[in-house]
ChimeraX commands (.cxc) that place a marker at each C-alpha (Angstrom):
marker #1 position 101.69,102.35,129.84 radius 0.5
marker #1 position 103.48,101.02,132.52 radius 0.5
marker #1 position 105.47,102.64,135.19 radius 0.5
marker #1 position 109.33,103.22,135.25 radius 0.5
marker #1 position 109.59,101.20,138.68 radius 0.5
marker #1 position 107.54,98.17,137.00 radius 0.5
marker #1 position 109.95,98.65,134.04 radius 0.5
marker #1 position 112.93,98.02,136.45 radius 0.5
marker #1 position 110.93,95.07,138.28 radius 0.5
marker #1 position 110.56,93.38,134.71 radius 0.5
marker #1 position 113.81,94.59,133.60 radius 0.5
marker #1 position 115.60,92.54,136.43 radius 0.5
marker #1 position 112.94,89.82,135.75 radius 0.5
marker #1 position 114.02,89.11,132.45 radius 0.5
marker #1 position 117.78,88.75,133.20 radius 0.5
marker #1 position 117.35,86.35,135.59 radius 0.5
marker #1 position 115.33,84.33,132.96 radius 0.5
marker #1 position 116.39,80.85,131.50 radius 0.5
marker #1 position 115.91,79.80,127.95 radius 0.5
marker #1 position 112.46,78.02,128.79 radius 0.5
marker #1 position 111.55,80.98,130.68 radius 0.5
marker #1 position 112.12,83.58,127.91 radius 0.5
marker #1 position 110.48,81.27,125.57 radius 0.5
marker #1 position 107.38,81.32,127.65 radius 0.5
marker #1 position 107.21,85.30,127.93 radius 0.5
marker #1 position 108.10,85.68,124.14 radius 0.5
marker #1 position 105.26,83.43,122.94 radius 0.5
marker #1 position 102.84,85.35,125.39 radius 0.5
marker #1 position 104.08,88.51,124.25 radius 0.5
marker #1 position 103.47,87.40,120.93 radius 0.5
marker #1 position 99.44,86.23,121.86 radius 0.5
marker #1 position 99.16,89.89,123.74 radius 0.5
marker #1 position 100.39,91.94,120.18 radius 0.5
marker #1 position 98.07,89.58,118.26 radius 0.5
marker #1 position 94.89,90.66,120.84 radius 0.5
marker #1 position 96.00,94.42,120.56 radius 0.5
marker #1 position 96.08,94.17,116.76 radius 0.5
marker #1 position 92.49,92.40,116.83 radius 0.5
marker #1 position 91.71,94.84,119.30 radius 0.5
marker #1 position 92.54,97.70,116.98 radius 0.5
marker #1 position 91.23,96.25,113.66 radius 0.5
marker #1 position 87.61,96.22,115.21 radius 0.5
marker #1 position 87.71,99.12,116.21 radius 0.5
marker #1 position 89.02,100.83,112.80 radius 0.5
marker #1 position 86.63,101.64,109.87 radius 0.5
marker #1 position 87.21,102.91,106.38 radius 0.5
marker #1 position 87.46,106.82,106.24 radius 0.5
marker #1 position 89.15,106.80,110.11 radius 0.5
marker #1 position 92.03,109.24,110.49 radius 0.5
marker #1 position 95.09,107.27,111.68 radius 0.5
marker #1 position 98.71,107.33,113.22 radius 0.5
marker #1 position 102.26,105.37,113.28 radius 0.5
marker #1 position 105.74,105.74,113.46 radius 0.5
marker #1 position 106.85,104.50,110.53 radius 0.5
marker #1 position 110.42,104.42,108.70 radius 0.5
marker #1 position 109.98,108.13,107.71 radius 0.5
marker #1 position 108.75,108.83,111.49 radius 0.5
marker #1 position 105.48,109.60,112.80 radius 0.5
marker #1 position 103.11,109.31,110.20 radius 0.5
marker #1 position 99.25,110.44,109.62 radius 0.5
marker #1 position 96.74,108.54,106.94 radius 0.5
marker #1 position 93.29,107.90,106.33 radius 0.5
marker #1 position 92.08,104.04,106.46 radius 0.5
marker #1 position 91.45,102.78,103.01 radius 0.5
marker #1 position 90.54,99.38,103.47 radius 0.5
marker #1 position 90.62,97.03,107.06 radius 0.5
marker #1 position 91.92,93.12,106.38 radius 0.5
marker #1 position 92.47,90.61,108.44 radius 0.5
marker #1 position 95.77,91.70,110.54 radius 0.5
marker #1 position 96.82,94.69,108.38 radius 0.5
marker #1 position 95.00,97.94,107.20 radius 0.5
marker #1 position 95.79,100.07,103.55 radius 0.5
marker #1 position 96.83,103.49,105.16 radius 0.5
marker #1 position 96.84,106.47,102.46 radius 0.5
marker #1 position 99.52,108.81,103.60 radius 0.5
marker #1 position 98.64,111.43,100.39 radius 0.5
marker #1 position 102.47,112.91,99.38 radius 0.5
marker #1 position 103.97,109.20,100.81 radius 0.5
marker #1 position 101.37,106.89,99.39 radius 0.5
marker #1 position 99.80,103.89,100.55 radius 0.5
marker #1 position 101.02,101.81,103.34 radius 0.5
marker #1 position 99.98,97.97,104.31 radius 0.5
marker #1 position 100.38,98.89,108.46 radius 0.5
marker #1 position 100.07,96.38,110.78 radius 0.5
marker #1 position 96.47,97.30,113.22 radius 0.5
marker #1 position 99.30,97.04,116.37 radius 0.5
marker #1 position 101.07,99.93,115.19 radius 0.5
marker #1 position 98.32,101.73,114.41 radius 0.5
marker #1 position 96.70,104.85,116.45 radius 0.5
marker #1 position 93.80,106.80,116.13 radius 0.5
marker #1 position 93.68,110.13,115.46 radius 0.5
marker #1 position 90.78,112.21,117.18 radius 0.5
marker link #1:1,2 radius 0.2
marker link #1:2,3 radius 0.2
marker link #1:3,4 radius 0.2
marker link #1:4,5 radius 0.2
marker link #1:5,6 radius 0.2
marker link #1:6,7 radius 0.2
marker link #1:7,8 radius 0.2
marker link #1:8,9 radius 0.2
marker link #1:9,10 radius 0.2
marker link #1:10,11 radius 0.2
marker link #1:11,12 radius 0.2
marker link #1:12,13 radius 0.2
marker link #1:13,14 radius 0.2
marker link #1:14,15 radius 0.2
marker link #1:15,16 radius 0.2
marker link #1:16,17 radius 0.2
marker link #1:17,18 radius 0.2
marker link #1:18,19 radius 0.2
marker link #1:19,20 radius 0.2
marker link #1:20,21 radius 0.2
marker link #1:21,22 radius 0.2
marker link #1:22,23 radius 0.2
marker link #1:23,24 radius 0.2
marker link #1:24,25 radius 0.2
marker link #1:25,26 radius 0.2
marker link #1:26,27 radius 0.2
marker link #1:27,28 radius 0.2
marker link #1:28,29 radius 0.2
marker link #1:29,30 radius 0.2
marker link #1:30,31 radius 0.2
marker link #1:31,32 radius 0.2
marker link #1:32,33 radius 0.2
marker link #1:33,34 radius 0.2
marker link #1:34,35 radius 0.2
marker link #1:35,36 radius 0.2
marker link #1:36,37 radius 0.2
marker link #1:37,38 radius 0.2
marker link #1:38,39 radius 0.2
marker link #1:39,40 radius 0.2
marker link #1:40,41 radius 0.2
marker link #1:41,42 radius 0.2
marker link #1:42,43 radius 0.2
marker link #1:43,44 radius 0.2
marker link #1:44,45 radius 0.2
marker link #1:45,46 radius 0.2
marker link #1:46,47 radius 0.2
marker link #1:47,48 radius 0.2
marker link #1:48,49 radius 0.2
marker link #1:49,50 radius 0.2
marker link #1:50,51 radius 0.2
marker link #1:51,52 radius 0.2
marker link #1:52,53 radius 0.2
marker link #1:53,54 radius 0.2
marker link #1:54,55 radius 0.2
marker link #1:55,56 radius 0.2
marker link #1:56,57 radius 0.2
marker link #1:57,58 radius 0.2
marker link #1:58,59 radius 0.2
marker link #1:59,60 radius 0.2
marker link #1:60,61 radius 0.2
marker link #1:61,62 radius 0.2
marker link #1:62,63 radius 0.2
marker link #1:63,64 radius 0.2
marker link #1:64,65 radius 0.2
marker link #1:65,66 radius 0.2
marker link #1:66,67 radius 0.2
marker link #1:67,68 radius 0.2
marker link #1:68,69 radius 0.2
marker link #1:69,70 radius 0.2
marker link #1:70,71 radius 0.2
marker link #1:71,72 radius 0.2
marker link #1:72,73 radius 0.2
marker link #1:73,74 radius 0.2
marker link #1:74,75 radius 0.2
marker link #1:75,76 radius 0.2
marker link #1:76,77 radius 0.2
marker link #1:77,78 radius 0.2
marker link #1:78,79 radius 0.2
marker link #1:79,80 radius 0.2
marker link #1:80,81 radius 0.2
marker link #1:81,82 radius 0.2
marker link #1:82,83 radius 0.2
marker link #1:83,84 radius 0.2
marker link #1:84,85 radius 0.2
marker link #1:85,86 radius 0.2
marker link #1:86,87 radius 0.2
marker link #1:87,88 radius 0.2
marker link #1:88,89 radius 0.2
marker link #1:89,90 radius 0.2
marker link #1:90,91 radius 0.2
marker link #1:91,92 radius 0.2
view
């Protein structure tokens, strides 16, 4: 998690940015949510206790299956989700 002053630093960063420059920063944010989400899926195995904030807020599941980029999330009383693995958080 990053700092509040680095937060200001990239805050006055980004409005100083041209087209081609916020281009550039979107398509690496992009690669960086894609490595977290790989990150997270390898890490993640069937039976693991699990957290995100979802539409209904924070929400706790239990992995039911791990694809490719998303993972089946049994919530019990709110059923099954398809999560994305960025959103996703383990629960100890």
């Amino acid at each position: 998690m990053l700092k509040s002053t680095e937060m200001e630093t990239i805050n006055g960063l980004v409005s100083k940015m041209s087209l081609e420059d916020v281009k550039m920063v979107s398509e690496r944010l992009n690669m960086q949510r894609t490595f977290i989400g790989k990150q997270t899926i390898r890490s993640l195995m069937k039976g693991d206790r699990v957290s995100f904030n979802g539409r209904r807020g924070l929400t706790e599941g239990t992995v039911m299956k791990v694809n490719i980029k998303n993972v089946v999330v049994d919530c019990a009383p709110n059923g099954r989700w398809n999560v994305p693995a960025s959103m996703l958080t383990k629960v100890a």
